[in-house]
N, CA, C and O atoms as a Maestro MAE file, in Angstrom:
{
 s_m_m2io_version
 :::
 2.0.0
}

f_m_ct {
 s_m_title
 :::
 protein
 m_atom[292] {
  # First column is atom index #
  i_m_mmod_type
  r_m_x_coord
  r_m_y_coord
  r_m_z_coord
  i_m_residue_number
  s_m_chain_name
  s_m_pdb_residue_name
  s_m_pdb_atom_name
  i_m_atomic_number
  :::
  1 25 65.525 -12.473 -13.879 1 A "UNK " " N  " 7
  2 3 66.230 -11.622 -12.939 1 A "UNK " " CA " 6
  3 2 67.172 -10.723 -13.743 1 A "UNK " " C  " 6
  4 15 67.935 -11.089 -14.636 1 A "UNK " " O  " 8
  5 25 67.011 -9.638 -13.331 2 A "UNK " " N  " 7
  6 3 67.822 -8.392 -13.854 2 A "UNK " " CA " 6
  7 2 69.445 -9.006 -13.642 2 A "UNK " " C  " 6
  8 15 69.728 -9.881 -12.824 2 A "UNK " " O  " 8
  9 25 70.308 -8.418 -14.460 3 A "UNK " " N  " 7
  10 3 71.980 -8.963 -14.506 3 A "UNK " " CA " 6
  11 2 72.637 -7.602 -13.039 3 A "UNK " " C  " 6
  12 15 73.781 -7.660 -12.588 3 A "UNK " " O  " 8
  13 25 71.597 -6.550 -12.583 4 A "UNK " " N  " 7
  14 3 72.091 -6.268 -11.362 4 A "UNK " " CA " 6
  15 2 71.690 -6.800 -10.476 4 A "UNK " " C  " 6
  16 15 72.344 -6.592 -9.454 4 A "UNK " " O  " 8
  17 25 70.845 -7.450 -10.373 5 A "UNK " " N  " 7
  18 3 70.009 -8.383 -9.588 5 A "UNK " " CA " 6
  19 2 70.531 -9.561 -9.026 5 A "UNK " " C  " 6
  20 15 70.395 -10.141 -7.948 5 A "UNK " " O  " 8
  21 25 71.328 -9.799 -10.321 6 A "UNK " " N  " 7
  22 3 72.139 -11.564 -10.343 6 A "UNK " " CA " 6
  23 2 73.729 -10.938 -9.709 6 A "UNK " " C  " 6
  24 15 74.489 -11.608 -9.010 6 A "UNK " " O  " 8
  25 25 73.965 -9.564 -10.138 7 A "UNK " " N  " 7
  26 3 74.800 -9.277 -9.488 7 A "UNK " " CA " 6
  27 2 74.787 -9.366 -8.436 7 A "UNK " " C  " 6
  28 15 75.552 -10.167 -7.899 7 A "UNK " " O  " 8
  29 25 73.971 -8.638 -7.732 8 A "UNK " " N  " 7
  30 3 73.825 -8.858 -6.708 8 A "UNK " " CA " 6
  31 2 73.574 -9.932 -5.557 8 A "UNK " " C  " 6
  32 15 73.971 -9.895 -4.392 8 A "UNK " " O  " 8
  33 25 72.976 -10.684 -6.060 9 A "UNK " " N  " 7
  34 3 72.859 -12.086 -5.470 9 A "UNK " " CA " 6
  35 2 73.881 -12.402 -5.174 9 A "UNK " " C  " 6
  36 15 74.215 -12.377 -3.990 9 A "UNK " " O  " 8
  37 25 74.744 -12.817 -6.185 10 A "UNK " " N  " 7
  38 3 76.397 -13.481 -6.416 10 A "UNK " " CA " 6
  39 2 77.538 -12.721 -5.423 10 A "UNK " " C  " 6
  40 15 78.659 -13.227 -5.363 10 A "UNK " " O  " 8
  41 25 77.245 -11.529 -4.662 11 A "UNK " " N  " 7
  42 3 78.078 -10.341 -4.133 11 A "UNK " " CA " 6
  43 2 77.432 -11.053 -2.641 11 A "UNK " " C  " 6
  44 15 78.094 -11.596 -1.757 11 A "UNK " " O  " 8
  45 25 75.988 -10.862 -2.684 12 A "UNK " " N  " 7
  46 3 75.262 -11.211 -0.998 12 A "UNK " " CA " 6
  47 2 75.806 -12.636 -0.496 12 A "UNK " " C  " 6
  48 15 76.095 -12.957 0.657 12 A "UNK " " O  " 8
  49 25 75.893 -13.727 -2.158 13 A "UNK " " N  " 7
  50 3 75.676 -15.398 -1.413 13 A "UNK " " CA " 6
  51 2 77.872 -15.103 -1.233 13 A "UNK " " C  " 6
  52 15 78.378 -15.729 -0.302 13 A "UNK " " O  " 8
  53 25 78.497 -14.542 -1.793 14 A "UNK " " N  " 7
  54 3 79.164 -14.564 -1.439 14 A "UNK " " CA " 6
  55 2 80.369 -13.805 0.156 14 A "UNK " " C  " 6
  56 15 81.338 -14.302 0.728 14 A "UNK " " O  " 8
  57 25 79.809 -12.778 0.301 15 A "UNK " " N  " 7
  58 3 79.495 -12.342 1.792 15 A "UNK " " CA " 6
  59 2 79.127 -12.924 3.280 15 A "UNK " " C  " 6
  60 15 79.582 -12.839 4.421 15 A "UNK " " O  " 8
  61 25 77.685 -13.769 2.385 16 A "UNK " " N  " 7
  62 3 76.629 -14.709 3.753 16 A "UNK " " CA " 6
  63 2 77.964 -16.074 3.535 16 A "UNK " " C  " 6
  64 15 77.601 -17.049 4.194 16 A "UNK " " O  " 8
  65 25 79.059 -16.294 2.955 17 A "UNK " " N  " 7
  66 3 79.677 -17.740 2.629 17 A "UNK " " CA " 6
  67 2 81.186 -17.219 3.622 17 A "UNK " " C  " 6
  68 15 81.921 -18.000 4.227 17 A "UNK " " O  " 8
  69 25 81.327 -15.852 3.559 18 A "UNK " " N  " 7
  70 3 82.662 -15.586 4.046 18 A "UNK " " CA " 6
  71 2 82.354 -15.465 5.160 18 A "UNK " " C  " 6
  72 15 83.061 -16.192 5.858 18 A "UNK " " O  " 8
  73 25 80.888 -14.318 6.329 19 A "UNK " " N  " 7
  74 3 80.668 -14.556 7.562 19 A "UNK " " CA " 6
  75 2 80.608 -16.189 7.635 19 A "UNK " " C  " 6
  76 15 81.621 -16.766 8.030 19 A "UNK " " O  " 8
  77 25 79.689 -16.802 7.343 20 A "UNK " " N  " 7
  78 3 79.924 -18.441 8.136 20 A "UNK " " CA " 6
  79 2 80.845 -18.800 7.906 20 A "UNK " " C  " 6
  80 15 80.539 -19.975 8.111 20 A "UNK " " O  " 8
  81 25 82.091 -18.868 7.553 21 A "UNK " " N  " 7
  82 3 83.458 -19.165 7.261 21 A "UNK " " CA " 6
  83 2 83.716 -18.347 8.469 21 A "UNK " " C  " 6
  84 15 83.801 -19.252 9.300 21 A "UNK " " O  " 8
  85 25 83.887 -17.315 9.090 22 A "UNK " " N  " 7
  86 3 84.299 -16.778 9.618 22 A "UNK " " CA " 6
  87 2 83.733 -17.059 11.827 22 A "UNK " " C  " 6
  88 15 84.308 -16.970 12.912 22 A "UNK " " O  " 8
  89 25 82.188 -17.439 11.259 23 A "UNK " " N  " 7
  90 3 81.719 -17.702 12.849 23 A "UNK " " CA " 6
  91 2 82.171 -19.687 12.958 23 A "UNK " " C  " 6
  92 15 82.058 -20.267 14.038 23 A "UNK " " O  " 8
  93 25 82.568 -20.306 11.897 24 A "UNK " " N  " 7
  94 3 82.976 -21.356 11.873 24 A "UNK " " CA " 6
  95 2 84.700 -21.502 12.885 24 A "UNK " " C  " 6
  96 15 85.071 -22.344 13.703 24 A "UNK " " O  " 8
  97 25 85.267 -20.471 12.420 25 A "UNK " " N  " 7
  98 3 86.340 -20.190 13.136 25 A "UNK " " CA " 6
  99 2 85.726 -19.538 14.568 25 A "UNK " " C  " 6
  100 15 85.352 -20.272 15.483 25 A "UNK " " O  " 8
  101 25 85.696 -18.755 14.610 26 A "UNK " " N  " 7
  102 3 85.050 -18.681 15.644 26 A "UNK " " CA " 6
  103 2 84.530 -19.610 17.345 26 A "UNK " " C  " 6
  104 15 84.695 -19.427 18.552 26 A "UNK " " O  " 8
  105 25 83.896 -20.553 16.501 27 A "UNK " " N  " 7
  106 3 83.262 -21.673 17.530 27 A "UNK " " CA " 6
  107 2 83.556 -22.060 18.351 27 A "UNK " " C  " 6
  108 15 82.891 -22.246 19.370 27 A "UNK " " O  " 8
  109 25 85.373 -22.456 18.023 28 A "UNK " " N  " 7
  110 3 85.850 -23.013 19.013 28 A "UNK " " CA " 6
  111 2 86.597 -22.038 20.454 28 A "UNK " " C  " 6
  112 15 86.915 -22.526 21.538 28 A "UNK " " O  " 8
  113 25 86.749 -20.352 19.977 29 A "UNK " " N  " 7
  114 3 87.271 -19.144 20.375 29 A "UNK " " CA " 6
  115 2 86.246 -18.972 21.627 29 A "UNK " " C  " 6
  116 15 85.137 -18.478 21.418 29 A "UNK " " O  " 8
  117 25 86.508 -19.255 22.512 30 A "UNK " " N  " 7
  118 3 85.722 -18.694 24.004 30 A "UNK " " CA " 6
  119 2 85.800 -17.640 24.575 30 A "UNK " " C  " 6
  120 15 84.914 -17.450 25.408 30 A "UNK " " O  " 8
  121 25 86.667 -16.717 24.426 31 A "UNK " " N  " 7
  122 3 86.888 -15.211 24.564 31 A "UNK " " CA " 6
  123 2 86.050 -14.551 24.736 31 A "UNK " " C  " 6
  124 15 84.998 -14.573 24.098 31 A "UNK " " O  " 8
  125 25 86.378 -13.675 25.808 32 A "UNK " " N  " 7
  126 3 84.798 -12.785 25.495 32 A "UNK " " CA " 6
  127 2 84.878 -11.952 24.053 32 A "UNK " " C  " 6
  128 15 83.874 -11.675 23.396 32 A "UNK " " O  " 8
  129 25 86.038 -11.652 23.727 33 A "UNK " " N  " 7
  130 3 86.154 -10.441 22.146 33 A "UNK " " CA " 6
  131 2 85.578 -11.393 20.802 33 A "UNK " " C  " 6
  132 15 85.090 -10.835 19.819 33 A "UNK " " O  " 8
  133 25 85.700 -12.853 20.897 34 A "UNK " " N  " 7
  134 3 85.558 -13.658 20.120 34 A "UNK " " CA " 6
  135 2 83.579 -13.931 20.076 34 A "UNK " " C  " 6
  136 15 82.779 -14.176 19.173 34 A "UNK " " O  " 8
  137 25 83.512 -13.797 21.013 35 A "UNK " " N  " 7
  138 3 81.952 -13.950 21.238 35 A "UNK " " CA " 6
  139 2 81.043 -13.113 20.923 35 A "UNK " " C  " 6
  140 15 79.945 -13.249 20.383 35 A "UNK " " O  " 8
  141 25 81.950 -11.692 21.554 36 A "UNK " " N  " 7
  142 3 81.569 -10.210 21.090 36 A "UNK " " CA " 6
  143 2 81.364 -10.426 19.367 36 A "UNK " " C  " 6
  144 15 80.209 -10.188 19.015 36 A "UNK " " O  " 8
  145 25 82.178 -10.783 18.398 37 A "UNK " " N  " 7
  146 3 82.609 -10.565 17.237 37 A "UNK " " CA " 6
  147 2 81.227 -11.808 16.449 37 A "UNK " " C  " 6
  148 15 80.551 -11.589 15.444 37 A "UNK " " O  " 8
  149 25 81.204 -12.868 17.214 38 A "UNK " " N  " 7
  150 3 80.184 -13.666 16.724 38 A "UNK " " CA " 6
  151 2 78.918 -13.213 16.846 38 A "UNK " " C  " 6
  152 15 78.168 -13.236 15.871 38 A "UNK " " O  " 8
  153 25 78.622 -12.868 17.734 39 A "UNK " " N  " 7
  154 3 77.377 -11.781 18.190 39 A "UNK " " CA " 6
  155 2 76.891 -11.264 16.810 39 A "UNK " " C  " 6
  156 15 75.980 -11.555 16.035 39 A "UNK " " O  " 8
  157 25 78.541 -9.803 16.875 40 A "UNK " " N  " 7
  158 3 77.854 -9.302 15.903 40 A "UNK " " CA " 6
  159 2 77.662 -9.792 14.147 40 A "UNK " " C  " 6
  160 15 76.897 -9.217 13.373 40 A "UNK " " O  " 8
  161 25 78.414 -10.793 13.838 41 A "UNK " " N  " 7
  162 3 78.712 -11.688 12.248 41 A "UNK " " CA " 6
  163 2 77.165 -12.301 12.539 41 A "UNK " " C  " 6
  164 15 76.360 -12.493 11.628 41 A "UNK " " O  " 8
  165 25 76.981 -12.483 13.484 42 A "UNK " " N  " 7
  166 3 75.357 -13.366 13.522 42 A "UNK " " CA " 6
  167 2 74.158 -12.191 13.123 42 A "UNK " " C  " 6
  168 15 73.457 -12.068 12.119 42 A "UNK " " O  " 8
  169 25 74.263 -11.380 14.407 43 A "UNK " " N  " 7
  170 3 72.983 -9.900 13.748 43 A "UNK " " CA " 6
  171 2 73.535 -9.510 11.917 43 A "UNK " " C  " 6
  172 15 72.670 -9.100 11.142 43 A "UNK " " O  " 8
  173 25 74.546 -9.638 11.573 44 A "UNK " " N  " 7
  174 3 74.855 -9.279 10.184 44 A "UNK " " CA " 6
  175 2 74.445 -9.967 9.295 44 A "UNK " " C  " 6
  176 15 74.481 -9.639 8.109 44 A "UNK " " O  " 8
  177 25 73.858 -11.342 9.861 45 A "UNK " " N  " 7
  178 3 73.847 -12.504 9.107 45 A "UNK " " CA " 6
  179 2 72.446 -12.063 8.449 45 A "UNK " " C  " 6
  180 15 72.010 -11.871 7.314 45 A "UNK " " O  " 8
  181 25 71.933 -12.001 9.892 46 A "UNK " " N  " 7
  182 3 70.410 -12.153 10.317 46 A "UNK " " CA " 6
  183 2 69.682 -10.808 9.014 46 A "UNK " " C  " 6
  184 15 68.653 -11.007 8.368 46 A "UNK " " O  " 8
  185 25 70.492 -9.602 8.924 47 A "UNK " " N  " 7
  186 3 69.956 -8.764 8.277 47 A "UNK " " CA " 6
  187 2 69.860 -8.872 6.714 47 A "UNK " " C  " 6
  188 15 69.069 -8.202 6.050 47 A "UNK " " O  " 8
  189 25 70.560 -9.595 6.300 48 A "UNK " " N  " 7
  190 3 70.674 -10.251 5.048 48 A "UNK " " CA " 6
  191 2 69.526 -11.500 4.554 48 A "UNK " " C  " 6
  192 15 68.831 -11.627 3.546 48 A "UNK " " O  " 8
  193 25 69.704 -12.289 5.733 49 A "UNK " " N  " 7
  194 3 69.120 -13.058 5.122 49 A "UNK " " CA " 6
  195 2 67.271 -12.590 5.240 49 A "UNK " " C  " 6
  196 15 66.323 -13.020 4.584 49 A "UNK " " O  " 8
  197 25 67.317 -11.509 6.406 50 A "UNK " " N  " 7
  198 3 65.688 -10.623 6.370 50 A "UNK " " CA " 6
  199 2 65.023 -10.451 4.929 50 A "UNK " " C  " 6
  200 15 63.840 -10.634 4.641 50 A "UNK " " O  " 8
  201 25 65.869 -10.129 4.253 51 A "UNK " " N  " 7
  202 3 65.937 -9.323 2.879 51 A "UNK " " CA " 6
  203 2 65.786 -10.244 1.919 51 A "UNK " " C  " 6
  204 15 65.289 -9.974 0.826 51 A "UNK " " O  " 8
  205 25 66.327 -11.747 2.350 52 A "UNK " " N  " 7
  206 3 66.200 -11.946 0.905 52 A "UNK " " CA " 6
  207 2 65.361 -13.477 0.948 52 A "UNK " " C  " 6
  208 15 65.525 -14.438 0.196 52 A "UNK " " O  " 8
  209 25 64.355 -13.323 2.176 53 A "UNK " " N  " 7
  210 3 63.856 -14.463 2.255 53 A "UNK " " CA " 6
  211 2 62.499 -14.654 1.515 53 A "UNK " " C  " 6
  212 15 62.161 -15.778 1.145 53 A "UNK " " O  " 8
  213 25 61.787 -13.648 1.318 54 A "UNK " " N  " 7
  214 3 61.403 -13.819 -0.082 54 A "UNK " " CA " 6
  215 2 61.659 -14.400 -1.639 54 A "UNK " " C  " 6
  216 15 60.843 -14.638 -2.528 54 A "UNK " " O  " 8
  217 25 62.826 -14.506 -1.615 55 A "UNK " " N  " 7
  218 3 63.756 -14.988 -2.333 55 A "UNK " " CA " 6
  219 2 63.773 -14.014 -3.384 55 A "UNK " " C  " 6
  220 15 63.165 -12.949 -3.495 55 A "UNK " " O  " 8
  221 25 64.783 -14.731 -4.306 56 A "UNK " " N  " 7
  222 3 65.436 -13.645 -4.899 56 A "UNK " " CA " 6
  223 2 65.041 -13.061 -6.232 56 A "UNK " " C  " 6
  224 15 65.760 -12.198 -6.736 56 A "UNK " " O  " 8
  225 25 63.567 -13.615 -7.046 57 A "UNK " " N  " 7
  226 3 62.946 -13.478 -8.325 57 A "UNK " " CA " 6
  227 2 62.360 -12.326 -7.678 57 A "UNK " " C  " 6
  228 15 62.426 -11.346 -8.420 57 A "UNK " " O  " 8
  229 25 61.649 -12.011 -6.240 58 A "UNK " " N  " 7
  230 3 61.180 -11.238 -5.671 58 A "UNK " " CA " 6
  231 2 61.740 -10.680 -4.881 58 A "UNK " " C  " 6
  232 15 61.185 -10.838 -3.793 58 A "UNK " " O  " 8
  233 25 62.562 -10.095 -4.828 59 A "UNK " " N  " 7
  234 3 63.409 -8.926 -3.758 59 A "UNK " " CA " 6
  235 2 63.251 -7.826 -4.619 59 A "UNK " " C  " 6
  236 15 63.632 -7.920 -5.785 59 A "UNK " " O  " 8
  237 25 62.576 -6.472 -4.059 60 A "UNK " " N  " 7
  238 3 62.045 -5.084 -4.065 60 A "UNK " " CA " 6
  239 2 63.615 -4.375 -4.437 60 A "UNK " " C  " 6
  240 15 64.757 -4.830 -4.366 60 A "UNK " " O  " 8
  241 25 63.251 -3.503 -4.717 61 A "UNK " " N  " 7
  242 3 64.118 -2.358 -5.154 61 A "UNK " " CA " 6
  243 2 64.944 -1.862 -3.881 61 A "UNK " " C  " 6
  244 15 66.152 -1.678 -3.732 61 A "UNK " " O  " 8
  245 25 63.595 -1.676 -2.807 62 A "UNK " " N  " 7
  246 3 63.979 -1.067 -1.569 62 A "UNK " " CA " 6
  247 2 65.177 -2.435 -0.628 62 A "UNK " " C  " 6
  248 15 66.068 -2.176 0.181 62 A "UNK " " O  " 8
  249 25 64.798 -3.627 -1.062 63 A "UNK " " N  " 7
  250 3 65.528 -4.691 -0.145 63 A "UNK " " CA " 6
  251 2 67.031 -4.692 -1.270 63 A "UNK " " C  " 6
  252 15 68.093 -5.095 -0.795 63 A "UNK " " O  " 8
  253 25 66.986 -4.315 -2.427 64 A "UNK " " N  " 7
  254 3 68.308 -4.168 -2.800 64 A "UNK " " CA " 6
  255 2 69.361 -3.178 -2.484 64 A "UNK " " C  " 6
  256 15 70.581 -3.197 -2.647 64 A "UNK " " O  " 8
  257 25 68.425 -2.176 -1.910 65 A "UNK " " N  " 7
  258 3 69.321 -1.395 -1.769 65 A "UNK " " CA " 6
  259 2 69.958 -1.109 -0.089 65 A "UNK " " C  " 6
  260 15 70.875 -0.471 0.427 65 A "UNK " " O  " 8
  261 25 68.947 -1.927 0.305 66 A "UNK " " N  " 7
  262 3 69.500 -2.200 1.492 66 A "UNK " " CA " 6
  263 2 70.347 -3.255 1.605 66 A "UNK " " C  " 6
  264 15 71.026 -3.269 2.632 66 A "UNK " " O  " 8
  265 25 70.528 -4.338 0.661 67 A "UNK " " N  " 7
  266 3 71.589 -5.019 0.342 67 A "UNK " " CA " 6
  267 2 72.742 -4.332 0.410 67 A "UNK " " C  " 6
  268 15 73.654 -4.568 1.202 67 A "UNK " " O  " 8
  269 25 72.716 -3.353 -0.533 68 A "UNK " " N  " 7
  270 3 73.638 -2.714 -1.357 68 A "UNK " " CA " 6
  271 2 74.533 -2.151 0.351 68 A "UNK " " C  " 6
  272 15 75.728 -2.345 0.573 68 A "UNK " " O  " 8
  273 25 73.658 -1.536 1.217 69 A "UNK " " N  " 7
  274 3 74.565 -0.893 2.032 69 A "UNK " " CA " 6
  275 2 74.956 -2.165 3.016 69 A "UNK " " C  " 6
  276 15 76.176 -2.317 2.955 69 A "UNK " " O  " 8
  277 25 74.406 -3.031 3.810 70 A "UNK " " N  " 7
  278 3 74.872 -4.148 3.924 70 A "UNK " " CA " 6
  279 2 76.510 -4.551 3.630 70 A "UNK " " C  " 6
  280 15 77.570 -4.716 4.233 70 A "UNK " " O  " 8
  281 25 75.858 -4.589 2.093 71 A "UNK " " N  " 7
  282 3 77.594 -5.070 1.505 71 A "UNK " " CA " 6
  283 2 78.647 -4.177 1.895 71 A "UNK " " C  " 6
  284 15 79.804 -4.585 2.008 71 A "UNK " " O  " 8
  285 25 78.276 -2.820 2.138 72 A "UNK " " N  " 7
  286 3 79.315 -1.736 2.331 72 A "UNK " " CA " 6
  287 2 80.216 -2.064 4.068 72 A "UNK " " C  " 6
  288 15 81.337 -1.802 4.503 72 A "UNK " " O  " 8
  289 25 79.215 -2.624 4.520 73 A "UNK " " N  " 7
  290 3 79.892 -2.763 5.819 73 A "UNK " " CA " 6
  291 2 80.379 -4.389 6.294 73 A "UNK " " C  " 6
  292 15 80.949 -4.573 7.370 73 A "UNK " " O  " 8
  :::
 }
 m_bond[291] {
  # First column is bond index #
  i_m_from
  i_m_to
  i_m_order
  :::
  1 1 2 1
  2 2 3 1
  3 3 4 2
  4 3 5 1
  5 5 6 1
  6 6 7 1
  7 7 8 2
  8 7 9 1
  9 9 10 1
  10 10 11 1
  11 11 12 2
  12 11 13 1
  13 13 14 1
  14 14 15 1
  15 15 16 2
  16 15 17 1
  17 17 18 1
  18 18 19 1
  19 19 20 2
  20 19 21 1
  21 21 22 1
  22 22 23 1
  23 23 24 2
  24 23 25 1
  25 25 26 1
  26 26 27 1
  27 27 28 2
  28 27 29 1
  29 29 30 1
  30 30 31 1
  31 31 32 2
  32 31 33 1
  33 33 34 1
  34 34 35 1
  35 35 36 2
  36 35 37 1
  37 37 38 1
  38 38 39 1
  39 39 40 2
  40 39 41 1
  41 41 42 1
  42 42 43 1
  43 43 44 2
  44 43 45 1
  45 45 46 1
  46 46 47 1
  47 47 48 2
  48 47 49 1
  49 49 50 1
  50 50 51 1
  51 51 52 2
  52 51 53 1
  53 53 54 1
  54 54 55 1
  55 55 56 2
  56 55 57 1
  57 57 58 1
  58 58 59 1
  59 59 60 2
  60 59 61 1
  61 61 62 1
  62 62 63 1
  63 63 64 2
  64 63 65 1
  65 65 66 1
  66 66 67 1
  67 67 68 2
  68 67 69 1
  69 69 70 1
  70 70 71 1
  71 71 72 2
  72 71 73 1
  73 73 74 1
  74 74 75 1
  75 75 76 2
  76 75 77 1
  77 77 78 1
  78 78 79 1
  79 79 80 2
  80 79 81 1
  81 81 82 1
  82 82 83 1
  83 83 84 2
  84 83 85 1
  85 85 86 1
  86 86 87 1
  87 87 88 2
  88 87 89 1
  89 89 90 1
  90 90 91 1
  91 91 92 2
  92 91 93 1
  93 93 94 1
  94 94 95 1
  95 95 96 2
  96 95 97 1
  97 97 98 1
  98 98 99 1
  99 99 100 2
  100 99 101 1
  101 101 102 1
  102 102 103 1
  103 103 104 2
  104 103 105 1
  105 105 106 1
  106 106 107 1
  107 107 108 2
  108 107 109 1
  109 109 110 1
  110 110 111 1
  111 111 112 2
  112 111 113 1
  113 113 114 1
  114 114 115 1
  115 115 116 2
  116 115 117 1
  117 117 118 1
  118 118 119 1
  119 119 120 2
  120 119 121 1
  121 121 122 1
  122 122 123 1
  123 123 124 2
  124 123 125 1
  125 125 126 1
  126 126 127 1
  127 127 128 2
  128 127 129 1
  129 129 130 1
  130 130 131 1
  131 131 132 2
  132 131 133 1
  133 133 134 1
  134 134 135 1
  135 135 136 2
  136 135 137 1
  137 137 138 1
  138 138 139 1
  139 139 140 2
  140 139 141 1
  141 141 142 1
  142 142 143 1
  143 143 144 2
  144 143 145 1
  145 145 146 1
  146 146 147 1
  147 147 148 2
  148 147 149 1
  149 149 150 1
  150 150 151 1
  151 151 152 2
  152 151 153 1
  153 153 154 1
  154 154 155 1
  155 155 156 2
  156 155 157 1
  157 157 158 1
  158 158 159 1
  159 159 160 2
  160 159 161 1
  161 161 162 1
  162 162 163 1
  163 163 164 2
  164 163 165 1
  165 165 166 1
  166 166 167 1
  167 167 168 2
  168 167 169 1
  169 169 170 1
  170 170 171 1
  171 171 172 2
  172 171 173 1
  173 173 174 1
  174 174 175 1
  175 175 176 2
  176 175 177 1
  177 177 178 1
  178 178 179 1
  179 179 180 2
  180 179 181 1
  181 181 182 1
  182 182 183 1
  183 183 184 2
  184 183 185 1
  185 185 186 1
  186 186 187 1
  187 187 188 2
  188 187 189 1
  189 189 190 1
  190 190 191 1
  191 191 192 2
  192 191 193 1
  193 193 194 1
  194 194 195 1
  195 195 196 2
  196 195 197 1
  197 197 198 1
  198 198 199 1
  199 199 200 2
  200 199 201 1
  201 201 202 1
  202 202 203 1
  203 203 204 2
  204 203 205 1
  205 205 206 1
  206 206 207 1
  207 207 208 2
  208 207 209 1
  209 209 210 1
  210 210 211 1
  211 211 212 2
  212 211 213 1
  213 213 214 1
  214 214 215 1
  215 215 216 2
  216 215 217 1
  217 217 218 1
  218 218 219 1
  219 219 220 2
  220 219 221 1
  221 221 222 1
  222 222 223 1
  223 223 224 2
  224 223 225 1
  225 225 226 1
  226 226 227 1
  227 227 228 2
  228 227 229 1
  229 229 230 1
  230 230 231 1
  231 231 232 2
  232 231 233 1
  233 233 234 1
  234 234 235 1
  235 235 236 2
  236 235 237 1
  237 237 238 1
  238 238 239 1
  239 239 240 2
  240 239 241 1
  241 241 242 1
  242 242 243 1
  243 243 244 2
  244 243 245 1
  245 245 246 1
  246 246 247 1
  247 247 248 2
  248 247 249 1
  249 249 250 1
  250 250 251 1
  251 251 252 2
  252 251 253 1
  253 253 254 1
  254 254 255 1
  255 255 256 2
  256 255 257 1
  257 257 258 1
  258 258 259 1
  259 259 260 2
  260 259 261 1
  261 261 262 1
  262 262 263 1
  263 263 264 2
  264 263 265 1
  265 265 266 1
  266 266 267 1
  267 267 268 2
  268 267 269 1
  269 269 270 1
  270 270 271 1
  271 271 272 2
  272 271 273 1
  273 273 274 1
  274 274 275 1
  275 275 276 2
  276 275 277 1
  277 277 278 1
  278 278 279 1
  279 279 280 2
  280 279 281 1
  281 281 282 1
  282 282 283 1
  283 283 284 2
  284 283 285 1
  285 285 286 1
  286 286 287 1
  287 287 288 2
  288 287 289 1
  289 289 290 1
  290 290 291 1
  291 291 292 2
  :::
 }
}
């Protein structure tokens, strides 16, 4: 694996570690804004892990760089 590659990994597993940290809090929040917010940490989840379920010796150029914007948001 390329050292942007591993970069990258290390940037995504750390991201996918702070949302579930974050819908963990969450859980117990019944709110509708709280639910709203899990909603969306879940579709965020979901798009990440699309990308890299191939895993990661094999993730495309094109799934990195859709990483890449991912991470931006």
């Amino acid at each position: 694996m390329s050292l942007s590659k591993l970069e990258l990994k290390l940037r995504v597993e750390a991201k996918i570690h702070e949302i579930k940290a974050q819908l963990g809090t969450l859980a117990a929040d019944t709110t509708a804004e709280a639910q709203k917010r899990k909603t969306q940490l879940e579709a965020s989840l979901k798009v990440a892990e699309a990308e890299i379920k191939t895993g990661w010796e094999k993730i495309t150029d094109q799934a990195a760089s859709k990483l890449n914007e991912w991470l931006k948001r």
